[in-house]
C-alpha positions in Angstrom: 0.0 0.0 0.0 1.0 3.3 -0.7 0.0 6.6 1.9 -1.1 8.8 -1.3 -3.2 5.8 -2.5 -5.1 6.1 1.0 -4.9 10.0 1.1 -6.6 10.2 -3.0 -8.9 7.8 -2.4 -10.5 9.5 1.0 -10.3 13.0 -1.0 -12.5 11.6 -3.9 -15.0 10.8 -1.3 -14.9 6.6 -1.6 -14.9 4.7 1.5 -11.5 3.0 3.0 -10.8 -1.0 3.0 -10.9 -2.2 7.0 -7.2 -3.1 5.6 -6.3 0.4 4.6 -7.3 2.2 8.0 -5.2 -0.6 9.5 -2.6 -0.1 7.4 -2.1 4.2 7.5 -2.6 4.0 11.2 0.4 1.5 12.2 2.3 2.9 10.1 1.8 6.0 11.2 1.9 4.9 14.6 6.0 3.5 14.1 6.8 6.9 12.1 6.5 4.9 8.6 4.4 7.9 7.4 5.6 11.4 7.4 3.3 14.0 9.5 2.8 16.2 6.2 1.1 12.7 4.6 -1.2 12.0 7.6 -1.7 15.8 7.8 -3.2 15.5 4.2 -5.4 12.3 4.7 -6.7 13.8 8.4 -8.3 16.9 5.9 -9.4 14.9 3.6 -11.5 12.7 6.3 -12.5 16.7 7.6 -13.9 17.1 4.5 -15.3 13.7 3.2 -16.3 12.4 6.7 -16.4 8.1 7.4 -19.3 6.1 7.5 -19.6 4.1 10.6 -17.8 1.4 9.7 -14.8 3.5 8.9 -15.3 5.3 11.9 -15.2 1.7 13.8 -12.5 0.5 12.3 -10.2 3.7 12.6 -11.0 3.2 16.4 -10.4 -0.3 17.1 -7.0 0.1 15.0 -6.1 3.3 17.2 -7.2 1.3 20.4 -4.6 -1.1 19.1 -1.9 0.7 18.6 -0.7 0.0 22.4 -0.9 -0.7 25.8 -4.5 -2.3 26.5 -5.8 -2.4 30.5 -8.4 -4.9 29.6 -10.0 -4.3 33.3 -12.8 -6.0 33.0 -10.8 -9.4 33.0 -10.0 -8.2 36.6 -13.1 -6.9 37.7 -16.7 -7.3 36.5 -18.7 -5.3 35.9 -16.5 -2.1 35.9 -17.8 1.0 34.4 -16.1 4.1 32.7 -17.8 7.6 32.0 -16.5 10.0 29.9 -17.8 13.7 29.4 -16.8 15.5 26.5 -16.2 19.0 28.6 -17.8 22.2 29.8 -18.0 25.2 31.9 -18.2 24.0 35.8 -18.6 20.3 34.7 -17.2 17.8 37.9 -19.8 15.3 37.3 -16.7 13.1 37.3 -15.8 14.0 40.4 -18.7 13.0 42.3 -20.2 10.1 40.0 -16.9 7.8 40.4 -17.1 7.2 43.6 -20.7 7.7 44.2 -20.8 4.2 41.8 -18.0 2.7 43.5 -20.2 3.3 46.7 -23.0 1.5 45.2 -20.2 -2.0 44.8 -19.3 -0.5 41.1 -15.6 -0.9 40.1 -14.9 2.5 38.3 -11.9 3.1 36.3 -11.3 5.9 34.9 -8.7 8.1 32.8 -8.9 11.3 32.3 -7.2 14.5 31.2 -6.3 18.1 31.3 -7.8 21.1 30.7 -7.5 22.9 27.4 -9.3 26.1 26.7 -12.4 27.3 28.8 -13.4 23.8 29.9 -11.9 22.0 32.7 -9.5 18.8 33.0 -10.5 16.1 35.8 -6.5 15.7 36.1 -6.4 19.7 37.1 -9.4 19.7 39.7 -8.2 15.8 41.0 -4.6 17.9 41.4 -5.8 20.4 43.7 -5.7 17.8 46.6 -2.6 17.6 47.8 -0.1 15.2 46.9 -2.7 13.4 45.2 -0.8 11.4 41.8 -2.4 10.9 38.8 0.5 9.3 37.1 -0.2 6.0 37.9 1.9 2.8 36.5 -0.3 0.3 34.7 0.4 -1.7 38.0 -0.8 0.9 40.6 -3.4 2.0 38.0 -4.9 -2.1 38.2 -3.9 -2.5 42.1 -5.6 0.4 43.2 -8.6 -0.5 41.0 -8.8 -4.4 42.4 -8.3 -2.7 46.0 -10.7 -0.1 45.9 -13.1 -0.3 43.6 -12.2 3.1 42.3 -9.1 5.0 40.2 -8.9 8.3 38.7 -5.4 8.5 37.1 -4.8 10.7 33.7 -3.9 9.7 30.7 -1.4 7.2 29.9 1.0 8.1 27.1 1.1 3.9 26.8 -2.4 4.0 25.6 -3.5 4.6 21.7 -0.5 6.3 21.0 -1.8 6.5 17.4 -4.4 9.0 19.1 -1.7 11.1 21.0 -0.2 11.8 17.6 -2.4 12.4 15.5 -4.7 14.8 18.4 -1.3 16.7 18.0 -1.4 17.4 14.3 -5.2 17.8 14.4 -4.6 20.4 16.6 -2.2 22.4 14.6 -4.2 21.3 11.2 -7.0 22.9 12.0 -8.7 19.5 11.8 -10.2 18.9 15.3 -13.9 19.3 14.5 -14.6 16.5 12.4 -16.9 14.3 14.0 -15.6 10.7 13.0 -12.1 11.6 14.4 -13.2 13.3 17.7 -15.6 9.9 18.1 -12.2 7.7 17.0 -9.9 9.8 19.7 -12.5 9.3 22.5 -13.7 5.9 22.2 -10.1 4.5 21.5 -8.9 5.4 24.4 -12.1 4.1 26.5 -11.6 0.5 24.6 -7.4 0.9 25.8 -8.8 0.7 29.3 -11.4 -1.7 28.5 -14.3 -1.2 30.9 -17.7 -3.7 30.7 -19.5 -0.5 30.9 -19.2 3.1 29.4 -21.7 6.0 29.7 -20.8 9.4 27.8 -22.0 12.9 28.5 -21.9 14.8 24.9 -22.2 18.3 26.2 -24.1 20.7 23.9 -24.3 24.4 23.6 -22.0 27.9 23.9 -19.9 26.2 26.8 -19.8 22.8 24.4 -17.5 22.1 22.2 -20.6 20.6 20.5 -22.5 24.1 19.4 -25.7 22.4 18.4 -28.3 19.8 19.2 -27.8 18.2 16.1 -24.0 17.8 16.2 -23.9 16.3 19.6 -26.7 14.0 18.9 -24.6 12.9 15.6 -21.4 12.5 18.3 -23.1 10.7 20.3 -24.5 8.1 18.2 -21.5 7.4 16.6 -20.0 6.7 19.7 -22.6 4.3 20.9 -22.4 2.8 17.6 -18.8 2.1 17.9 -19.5 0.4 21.4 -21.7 -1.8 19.9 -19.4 -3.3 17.4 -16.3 -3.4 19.5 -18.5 -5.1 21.9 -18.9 -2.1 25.0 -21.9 -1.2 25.8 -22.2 2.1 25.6 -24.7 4.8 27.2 -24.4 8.2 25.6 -26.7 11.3 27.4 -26.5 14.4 25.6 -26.5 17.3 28.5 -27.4 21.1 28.1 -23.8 23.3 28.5 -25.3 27.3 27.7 -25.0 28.3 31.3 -22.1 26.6 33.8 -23.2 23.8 35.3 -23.1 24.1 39.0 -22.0 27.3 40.7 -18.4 27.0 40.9 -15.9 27.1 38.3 -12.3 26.7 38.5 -9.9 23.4 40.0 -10.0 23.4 43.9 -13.6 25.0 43.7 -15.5 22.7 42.1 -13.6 20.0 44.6 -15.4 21.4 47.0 -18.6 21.2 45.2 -18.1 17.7 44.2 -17.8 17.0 48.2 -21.1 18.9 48.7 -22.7 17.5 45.9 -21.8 13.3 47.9 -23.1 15.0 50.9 -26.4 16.1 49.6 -25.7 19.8 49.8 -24.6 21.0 45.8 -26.5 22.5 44.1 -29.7 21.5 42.5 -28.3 21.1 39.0 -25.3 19.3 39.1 -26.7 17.2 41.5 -29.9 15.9 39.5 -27.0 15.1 36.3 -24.8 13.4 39.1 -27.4 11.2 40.6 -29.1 10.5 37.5 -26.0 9.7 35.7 -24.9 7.2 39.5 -27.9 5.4 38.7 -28.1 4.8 34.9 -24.5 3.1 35.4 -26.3 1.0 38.2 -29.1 0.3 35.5 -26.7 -0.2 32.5 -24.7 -2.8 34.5 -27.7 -5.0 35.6 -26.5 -4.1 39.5 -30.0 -2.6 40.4 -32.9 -4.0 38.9 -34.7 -0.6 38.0 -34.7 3.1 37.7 -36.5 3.4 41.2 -34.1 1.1 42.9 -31.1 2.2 41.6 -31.7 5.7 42.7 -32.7 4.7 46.2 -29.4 3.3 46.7 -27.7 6.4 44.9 -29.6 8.4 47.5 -28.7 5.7 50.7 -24.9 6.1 49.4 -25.2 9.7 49.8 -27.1 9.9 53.1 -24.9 7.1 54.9 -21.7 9.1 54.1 -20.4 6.1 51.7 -20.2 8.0 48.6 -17.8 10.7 50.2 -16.0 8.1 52.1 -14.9 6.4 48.9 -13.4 9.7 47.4 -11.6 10.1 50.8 -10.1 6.5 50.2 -9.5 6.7 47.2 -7.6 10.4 47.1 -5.3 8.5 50.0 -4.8 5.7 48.0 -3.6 8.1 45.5 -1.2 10.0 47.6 -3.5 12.4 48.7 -4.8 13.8 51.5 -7.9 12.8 52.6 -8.7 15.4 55.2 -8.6 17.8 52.6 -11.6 15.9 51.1 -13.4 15.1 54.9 -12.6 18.9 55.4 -13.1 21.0 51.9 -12.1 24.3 53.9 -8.5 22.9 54.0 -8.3 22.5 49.9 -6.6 25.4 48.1 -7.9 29.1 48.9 -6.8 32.1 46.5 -5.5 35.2 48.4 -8.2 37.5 47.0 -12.0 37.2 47.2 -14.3 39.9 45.6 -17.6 40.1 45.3 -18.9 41.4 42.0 -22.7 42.4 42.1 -25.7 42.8 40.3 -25.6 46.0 37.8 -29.5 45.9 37.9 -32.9 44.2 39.0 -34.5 41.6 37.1 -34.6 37.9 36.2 -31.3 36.3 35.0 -32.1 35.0 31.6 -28.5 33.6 30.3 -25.0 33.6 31.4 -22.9 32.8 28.3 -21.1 29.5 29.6 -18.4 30.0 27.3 -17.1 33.5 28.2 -17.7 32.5 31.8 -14.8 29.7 31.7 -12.9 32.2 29.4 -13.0 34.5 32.5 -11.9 31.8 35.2 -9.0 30.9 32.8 -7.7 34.6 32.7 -8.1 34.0 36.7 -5.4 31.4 36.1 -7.7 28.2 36.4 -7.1 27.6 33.1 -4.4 27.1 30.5 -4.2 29.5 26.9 -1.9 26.8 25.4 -0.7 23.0 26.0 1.6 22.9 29.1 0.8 26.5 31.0 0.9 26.2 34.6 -2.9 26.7 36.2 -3.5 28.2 39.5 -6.1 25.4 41.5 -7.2 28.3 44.0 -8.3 30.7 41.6 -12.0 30.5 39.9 -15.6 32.1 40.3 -18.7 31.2 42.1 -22.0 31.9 40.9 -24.2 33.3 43.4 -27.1 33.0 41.2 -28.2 31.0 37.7 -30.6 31.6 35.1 -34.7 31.9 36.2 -33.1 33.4 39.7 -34.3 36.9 40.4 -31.7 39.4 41.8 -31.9 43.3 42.9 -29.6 45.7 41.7 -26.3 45.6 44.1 -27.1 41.7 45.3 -24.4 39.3 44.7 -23.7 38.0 41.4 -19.9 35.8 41.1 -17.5 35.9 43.8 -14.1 35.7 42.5 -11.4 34.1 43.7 -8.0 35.6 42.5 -4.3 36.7 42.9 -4.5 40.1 43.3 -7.0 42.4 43.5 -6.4 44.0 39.6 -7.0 40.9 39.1 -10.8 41.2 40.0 -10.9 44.6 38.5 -9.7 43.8 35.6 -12.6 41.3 34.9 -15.6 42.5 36.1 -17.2 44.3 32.7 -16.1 40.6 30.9 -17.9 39.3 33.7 -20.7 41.7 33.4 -20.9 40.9 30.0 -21.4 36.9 30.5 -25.1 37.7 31.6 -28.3 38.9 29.9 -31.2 40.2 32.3 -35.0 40.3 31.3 -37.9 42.2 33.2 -40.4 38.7 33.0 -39.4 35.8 34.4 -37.4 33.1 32.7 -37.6 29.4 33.0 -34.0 27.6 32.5 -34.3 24.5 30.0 -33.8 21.2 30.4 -30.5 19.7 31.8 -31.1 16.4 29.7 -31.9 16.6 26.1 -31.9 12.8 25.1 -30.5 9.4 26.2 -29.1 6.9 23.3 -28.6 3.5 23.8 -27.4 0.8 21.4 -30.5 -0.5 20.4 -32.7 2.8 20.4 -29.6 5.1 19.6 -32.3 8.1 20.4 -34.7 7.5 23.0 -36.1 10.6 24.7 
C-alpha cells in the first residue's frame, strides 16, 4: 500500500478498505508515514467524513496501537464515564465514587484542561499530593483494592491518538466528528471497561455548538461500542450556562464534596445522581430506575459516597482530610464580590465567556503545558430563572490580586443577559441513546 493511495482515495469521497485504516494507522503509529502525509489524509477525512464502519475501524485500530488495560478481565462489571467537557462540569468527580459506593468498580482516565473547559487531572490535582500518574500496576492494584481510580492519561495507551490529536490540533482538523468519536472511544476501549456512559455536552460552553452535532457524536459513539462489543450509554447534556456554581480546579472539589453529601447545588446534583444510577441500570446491579436511585440516595445519606473519594484520594497519595474537610483545599488570596448592575430575572450567562474569564483567573491554560493556579476561579451566586436586585451578589471571584478582580468585572458583566419577566432555564437532559434505540427521549 501506498499513503497517497489512501490519502486520494479519501479526498475523492470513496470509502477505506478495513485493511487500509489498519494499514495508514500502524504505520503512522512507528513513524512509517511522514506527518505532512497524515496531515493530508486527516483533511481529507475533515472534509469527506467516514461512514460508521470507517469510523469503527479507525477506532479499534487506534485502540490497538498500544498498551490495552483490559480491566474488565479483573473486575466485572467495571464502568467508565466519559464527558466531552464544559464550563463548571465535575460530574466526574462525584459520580466515580458515588458508583464505587454502590459495589461499582470505576476506572477511569482522564485528562487536562485545554481552553475554557476543565480537566478532571487539574481539579483531582488540587488535593494535595494526590498522583495521577499512575503505573499500569498501581493504576490495576488500586482499582482491584478499591473499587475506584482516577489517574490521567497514559501516554502507553492509543498512542496512534496522541499523535495524531497533536497534528489535528495544529491542522485545524479537530472538528470532524468521525475523528473526535475515534480519539474518545479509543482510548475508552485501551482501558477496556464492561461498561461506558458518555456525556456529549451541547451548547456555547460545548464544544458541540448544536443539538444536532452532539446527537450525531453521540450516536456514533454508541455505535462504535456496539461493534467493538462495550456497551455504551451516551446522554446528551445542556452546556449554555455553567453547570453548578463554581468554576475553576479546587472550587468545584469542594462542590463535588457537597454535591456526595447532599448539599450541591440543584443542577449538578440531579445530572450526578441520575448519571450514578443509569450506570447502576446499564450494568444489571440494580434491577430498576426506582431502585437504583434509592441506593444512589442511601450512598449519599450514609456518608459512603464521600468516604470512597476520601479513600481513594489517600490511595492516591492524597490527603484525605482535605476531602473530609473541603475548607482545608486550596484558597486564593483575594475574594471579591462582583454584584448585580440591575434588577430583574437572570435570563442567560454565556457558559463559554464564563470559563474564558476563570482561565484569565489562572484556572485555566491558553496553550498545552501553562501552569494553572487550582485556588483561583468564580462562584456563581445566582443562575438563570433566579431573580436578583440591583447591588445583590452575582460571582464571587477568587484571585491573585486584587487588579485581578478589576480587571474582569465588565467581561464578567458581560457573561449575563437580564429580562424584566421571568425566565424558566431549559432542560438539563436533552436525550439518552442507547445501542439499540440510539435516540430514545
Amino acid at each position: 500500500m501506498q499513503a497517497v493511495e489512501i490519502i486520494q482515495k479519501k479526498r475523492n469521497g470513496d470509502a477505506l478498505t478495513t485493511e487500509e485504516i489498519n494499514w495508514l494507522v500502524e504505520q503512522y503509529t512507528h513513524e512509517h508515514i511522514p506527518d505532512y502525509q497524515m496531515a493530508a489524509w486527516l483533511m481529507a477525512v475533515c472534509w469527506r467524513g467516514m461512514d460508521d464502519r470507517e469510523t469503527s475501524d479507525l477506532t479499534l485500530a487506534m485502540a490497538r496501537s498500544g498498551e490495552q488495560l483490559r480491566v474488565c478481565e479483573r473486575l466485572k462489571p467495571v464502568v467508565d464515564k466519559h464527558s466531552t467537557g464544559g464550563v463548571g462540569d465535575k460530574v466526574t468527580l462525584a459520580v466515580a465514587p458515588l458508583v464505587a459506593a454502590c459495589g461499582v468498580a470505576v476506572a477511569k482516565m482522564t485528562g487536562r484542561g485545554l481552553g475554557h473547559t476543565g480537566g478532571t487531572v487539574d481539579k483531582l490535582e488540587s488535593i494535595s499530593g494526590l498522583r495521577t500518574a499512575l503505573t499500569r500496576e498501581e493504576f490495576l492494584s488500586i482499582l482491584q483494592e478499591h473499587g475506584l481510580v482516577l489517574a490521567g492519561q497514559s501516554a502507553e495507551l492509543a498512542p496512534a491518538d496522541g499523535k495524531m490529536y497533536a497534528l489535528r490540533d495544529v491542522t485545524a482538523t479537530v472538528e470532524s466528528i468521525p475523528l473526535i468519536a475515534a480519539s474518545i472511544m479509543s482510548k475508552k476501549l485501551a482501558v477496556g471497561a464492561s461498561h461506558l456512559l458518555l456525556d456529549v455536552k451541547v451548547g456555547a460552553g460545548a464544544f458541540m455548538k448544536t443539538r444536532e452535532a452532539a446527537h450525531e457524536l453521540a450516536r456514533i459513539m454508541v455505535e462504535i461500542g456496539q461493534r467493538a462489543g462495550l456497551y455504551t450509554e451516551a446522554a446528551v447534556t445542556a452546556m449554555e450556562q455553567p453547570l453548578g456554581r463554581a468554576v475553576g480546579n479546587a472550587l468545584e472539589v469542594a462542590e463535588a464534596i457537597a454535591i456526595l453529601r447532599g448539599e450541591g447545588p440543584a443542577d449538578v446534583s440531579q445530572l450526578c445522581r441520575h448519571e450514578a444510577a443509569e450506570l447502576l441500570v446499564m450494568t444489571g446491579s440494580a434491577p430498576t430506575r426506582e431502585e437504583a436511585e434509592r441506593r444512589v440516595q442511601e450512598a449519599i445519606e450514609s456518608g459512603r459516597a464521600l468516604a470512597k473519594l476520601a479513600e481513594v484520594c489517600e490511595a492516591q497519595g492524597g490527603d484525605p482530610q482535605q476531602i473530609e474537610q473541603p475548607e482545608r483545599l486550596p484558597r486564593a488570596p483575594v475574594i471579591s464580590m462582583l454584584t448585580a448592575p440591575c434588577s430583574g430575572y437572570i435570563a442567560a450567562i454565556h457558559a463559554e465567556r464564563v470559563g474564558l474569564a476563570a482561565m484569565r483567573l489562572g484556572a485555566g491554560r491558553f496553550r498545552k503545558g501553562d501552569p494553572i493556579d487550582h485556588r483561583t476561579g468564580l462562584l456563581l451566586q445566582a443562575k438563570v430563572g433566579d431573580y436578583l436586585q440591583a447591588g445583590d451578589p452575582l460571582v464571587e471571584m477568587h484571585a491573585r490580586s486584587e487588579e485581578e478582580c478589576a480587571a474582569l468585572r465588565q467581561e464578567l458583566l458581560a457573561c449575563y443577559r437580564w429580562s424584566e419577566t421571568p425566565v424558566q432555564s431549559g432542560p438539563l437532559i436533552y436525550e439518552i441513546l442507547t445501542p439499540s434505540q440510539k435516540g430514545a427521549s
